[in-house]
mmCIF file of the C-alpha atoms, coordinates in Angstrom:
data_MODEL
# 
_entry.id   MODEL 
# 
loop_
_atom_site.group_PDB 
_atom_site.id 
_atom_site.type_symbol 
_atom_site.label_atom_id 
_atom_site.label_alt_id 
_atom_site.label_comp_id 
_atom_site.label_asym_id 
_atom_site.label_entity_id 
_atom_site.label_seq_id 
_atom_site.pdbx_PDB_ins_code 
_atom_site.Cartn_x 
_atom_site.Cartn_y 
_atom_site.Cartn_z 
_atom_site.occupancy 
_atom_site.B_iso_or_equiv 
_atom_site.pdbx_formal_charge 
_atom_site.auth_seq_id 
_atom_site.auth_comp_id 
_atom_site.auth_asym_id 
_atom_site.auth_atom_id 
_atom_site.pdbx_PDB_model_num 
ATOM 1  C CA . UNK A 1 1  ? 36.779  -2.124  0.373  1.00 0.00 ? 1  UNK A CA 1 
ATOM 2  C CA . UNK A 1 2  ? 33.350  -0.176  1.126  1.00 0.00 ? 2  UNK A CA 1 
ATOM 3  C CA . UNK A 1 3  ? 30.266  -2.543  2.516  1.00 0.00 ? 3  UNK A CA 1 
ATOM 4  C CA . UNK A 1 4  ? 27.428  -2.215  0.162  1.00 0.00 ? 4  UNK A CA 1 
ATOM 5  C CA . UNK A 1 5  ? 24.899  -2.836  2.657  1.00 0.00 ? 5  UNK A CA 1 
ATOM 6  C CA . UNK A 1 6  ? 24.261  0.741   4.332  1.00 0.00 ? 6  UNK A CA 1 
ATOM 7  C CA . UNK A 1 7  ? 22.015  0.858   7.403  1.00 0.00 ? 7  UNK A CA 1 
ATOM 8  C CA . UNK A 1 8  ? 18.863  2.723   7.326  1.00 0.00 ? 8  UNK A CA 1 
ATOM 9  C CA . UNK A 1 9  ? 16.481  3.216   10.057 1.00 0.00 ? 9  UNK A CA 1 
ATOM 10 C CA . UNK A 1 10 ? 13.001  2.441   8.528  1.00 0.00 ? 10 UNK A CA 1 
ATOM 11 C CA . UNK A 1 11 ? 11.297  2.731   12.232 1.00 0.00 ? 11 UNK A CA 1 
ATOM 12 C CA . UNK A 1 12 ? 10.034  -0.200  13.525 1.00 0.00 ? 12 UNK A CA 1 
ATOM 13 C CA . UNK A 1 13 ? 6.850   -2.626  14.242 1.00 0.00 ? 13 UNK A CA 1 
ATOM 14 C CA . UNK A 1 14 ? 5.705   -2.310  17.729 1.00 0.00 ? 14 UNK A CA 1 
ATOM 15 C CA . UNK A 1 15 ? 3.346   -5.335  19.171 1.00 0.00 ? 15 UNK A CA 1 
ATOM 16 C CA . UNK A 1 16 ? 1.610   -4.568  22.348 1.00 0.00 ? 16 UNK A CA 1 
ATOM 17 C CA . UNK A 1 17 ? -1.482  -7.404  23.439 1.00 0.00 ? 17 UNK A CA 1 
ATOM 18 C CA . UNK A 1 18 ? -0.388  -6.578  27.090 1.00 0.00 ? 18 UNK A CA 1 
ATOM 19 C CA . UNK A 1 19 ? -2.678  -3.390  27.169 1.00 0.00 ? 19 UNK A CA 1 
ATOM 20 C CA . UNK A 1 20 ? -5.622  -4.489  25.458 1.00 0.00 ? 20 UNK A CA 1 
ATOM 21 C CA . UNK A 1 21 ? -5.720  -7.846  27.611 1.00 0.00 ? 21 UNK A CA 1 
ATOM 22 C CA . UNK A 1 22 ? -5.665  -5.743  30.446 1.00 0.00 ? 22 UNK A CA 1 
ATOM 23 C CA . UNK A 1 23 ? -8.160  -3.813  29.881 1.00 0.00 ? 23 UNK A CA 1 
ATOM 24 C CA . UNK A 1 24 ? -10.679 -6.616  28.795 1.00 0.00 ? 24 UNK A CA 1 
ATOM 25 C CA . UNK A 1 25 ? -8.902  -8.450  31.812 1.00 0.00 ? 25 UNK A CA 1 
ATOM 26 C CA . UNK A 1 26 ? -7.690  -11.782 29.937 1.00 0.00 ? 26 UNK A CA 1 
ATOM 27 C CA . UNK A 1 27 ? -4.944  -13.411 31.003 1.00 0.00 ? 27 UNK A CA 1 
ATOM 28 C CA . UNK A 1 28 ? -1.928  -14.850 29.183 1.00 0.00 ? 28 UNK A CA 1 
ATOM 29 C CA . UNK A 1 29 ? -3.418  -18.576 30.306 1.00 0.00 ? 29 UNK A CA 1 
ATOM 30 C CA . UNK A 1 30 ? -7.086  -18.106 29.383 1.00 0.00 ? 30 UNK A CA 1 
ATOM 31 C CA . UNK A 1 31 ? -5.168  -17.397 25.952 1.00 0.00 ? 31 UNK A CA 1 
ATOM 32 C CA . UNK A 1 32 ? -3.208  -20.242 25.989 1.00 0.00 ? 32 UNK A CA 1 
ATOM 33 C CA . UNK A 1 33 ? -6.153  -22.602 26.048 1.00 0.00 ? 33 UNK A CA 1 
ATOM 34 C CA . UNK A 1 34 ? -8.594  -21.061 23.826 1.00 0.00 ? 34 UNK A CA 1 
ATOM 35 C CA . UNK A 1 35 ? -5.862  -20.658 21.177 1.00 0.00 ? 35 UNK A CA 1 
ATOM 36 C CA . UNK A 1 36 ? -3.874  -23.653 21.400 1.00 0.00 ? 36 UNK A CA 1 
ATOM 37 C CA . UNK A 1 37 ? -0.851  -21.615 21.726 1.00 0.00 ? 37 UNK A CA 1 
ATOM 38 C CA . UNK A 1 38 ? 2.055   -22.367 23.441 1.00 0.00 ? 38 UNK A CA 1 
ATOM 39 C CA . UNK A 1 39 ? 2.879   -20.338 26.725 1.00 0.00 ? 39 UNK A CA 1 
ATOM 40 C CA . UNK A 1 40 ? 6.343   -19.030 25.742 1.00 0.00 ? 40 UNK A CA 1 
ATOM 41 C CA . UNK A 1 41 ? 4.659   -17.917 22.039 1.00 0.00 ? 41 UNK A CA 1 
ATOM 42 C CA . UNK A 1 42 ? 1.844   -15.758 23.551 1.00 0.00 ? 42 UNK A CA 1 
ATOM 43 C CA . UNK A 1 43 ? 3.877   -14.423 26.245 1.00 0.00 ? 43 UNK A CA 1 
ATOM 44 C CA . UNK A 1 44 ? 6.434   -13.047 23.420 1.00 0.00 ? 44 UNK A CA 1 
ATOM 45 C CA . UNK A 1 45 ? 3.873   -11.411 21.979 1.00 0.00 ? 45 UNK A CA 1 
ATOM 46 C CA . UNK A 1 46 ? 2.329   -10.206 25.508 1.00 0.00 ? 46 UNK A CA 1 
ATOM 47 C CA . UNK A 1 47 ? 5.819   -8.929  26.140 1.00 0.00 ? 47 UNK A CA 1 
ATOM 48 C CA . UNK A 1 48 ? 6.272   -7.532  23.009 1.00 0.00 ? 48 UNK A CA 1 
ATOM 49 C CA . UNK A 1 49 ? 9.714   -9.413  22.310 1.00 0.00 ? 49 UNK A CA 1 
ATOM 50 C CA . UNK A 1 50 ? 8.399   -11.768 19.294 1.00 0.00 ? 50 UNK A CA 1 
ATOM 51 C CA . UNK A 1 51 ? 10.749  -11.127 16.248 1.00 0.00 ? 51 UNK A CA 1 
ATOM 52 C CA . UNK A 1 52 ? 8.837   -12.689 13.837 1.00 0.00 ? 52 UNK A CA 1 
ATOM 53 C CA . UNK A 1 53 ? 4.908   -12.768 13.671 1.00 0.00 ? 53 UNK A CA 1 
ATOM 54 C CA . UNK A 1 54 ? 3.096   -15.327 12.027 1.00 0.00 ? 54 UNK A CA 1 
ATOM 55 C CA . UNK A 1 55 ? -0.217  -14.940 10.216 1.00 0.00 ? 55 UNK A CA 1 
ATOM 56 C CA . UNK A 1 56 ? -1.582  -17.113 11.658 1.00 0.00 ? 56 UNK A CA 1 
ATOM 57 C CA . UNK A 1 57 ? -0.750  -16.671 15.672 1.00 0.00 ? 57 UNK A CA 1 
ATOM 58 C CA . UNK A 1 58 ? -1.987  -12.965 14.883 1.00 0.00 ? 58 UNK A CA 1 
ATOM 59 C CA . UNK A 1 59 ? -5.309  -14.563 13.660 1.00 0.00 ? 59 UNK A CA 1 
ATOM 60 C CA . UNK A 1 60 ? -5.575  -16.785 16.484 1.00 0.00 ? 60 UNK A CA 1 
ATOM 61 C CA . UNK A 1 61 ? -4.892  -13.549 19.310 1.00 0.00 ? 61 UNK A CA 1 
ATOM 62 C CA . UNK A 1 62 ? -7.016  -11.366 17.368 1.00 0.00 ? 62 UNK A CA 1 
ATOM 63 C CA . UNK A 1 63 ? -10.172 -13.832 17.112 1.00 0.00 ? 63 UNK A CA 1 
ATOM 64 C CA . UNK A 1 64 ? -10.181 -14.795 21.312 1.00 0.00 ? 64 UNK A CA 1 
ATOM 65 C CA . UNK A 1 65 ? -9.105  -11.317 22.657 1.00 0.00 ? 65 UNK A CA 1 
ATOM 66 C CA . UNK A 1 66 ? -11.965 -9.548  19.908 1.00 0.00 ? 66 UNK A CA 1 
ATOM 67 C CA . UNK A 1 67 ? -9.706  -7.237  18.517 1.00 0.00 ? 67 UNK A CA 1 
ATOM 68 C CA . UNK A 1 68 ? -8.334  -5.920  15.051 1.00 0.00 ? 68 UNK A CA 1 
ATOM 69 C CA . UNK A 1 69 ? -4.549  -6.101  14.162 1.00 0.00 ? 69 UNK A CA 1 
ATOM 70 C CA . UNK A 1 70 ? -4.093  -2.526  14.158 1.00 0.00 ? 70 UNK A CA 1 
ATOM 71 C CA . UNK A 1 71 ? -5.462  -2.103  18.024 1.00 0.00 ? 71 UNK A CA 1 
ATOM 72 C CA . UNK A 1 72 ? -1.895  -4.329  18.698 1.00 0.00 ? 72 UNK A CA 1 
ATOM 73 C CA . UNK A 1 73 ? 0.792   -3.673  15.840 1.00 0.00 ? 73 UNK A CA 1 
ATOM 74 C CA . UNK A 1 74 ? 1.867   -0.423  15.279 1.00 0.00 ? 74 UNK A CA 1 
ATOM 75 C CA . UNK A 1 75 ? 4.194   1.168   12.984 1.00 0.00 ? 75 UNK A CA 1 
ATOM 76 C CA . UNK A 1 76 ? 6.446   3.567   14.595 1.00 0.00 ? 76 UNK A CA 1 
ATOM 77 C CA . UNK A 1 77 ? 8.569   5.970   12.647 1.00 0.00 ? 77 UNK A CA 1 
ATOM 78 C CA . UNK A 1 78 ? 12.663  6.291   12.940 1.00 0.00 ? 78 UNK A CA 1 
# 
């Protein structure tokens, strides 16, 4: 019996906070507090390991580092 589900590589989403906290020289902590965030969630997302992103972390990231979503998601073709 064939599998109906057929793999396709769509590209992928690429989340990187690391550089643009660098450069504005924020740390991972400094986010921690002024978000409310957990440690382990922003450093996912500092890492660029989080799996899935929620609307409303994203909000929270943007608003303290002073940044738009597309300056730390990108879309990167297969």
């Amino acid at each position: 019996m064939d599998s109906i589900i057929v793999y396709k590589d769509y590209g992928d989403i690429e989340f990187d906070i690391k550089t643009i906290m660098e450069q504005k020289g924020i740390t991972i902590n400094q986010i921690v507090k002024k978000t409310g965030l957990h440690h382990q969630v922003v450093k996912r997302y500092y890492d660029g390991t989080i799996i899935r992103y929620d609307k409303d972390v994203l909000s929270r990231l943007c608003f303290v580092i002073g940044c738009n979503l597309n300056d730390i998601m990108h879309y990167k073709k297969p």
